[in-house]
C-alpha positions as CSV (number, residue, x, y, z in Angstrom):
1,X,-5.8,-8.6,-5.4
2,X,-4.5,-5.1,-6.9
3,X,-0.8,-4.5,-7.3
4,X,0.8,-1.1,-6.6
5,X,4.0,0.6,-7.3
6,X,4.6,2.6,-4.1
7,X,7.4,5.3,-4.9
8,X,9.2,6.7,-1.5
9,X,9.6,3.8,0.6
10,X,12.9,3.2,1.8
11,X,13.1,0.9,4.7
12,X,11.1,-1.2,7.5
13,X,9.3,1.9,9.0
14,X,8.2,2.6,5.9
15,X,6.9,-0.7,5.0
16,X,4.9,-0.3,8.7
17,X,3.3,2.8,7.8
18,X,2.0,1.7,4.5
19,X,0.8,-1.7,5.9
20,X,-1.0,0.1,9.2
21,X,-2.9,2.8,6.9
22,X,-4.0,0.1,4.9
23,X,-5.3,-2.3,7.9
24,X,-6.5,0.9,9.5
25,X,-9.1,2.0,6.2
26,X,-10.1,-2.4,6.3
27,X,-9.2,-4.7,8.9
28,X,-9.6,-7.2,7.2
29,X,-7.3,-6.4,4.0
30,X,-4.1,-8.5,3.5
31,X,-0.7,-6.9,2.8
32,X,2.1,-7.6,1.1
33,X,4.9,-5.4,0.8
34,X,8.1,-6.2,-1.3
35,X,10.3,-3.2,0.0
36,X,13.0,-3.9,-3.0
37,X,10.4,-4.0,-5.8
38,X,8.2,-1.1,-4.3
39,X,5.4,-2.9,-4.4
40,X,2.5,-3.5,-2.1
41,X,-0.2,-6.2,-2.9
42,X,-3.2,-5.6,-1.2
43,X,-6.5,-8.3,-1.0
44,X,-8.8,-5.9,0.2
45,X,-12.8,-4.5,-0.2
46,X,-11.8,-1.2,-1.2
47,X,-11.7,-0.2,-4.6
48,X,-7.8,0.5,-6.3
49,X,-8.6,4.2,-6.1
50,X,-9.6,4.4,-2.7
51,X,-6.4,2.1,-2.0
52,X,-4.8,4.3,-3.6
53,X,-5.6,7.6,-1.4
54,X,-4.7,5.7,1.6
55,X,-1.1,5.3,0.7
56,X,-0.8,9.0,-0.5
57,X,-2.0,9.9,2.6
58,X,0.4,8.2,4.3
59,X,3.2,10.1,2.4
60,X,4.4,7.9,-0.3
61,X,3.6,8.3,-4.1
62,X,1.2,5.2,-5.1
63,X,-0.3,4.0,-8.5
64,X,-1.1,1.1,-9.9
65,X,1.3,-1.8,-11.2
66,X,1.4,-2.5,-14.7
């Protein structure tokens, strides 16, 4: 499981946008979003980096959760 800060996201359409991008780069991953902590846990194949990208690409600022 890897553990994101996701800067930008501000209310349920975001939380749908970040959680689509992700299923659409695996269908299989599992999401979790906490919208008032910022973060998104994601159980997926795809390496952090990679996980990463995907949530950049989808306009919000991503890294990993310390």
């Amino acid at each position: 499981m890897h553990v994101f800060k996701v800067d930008g996201m501000t209310c349920g359409g975001c939380v749908g946008s970040v959680t689509r991008a992700l299923i659409k780069a695996d269908e299989d991953a599992k999401v979790e979003v906490d919208l008032q902590s910022k973060t998104v846990k994601v159980e997926s194949k795809l390496p952090a980096l990679e996980i990463i990208d995907v949530i950049t690409t989808a306009g919000f600022d991503a890294r990993t959760a310390h």
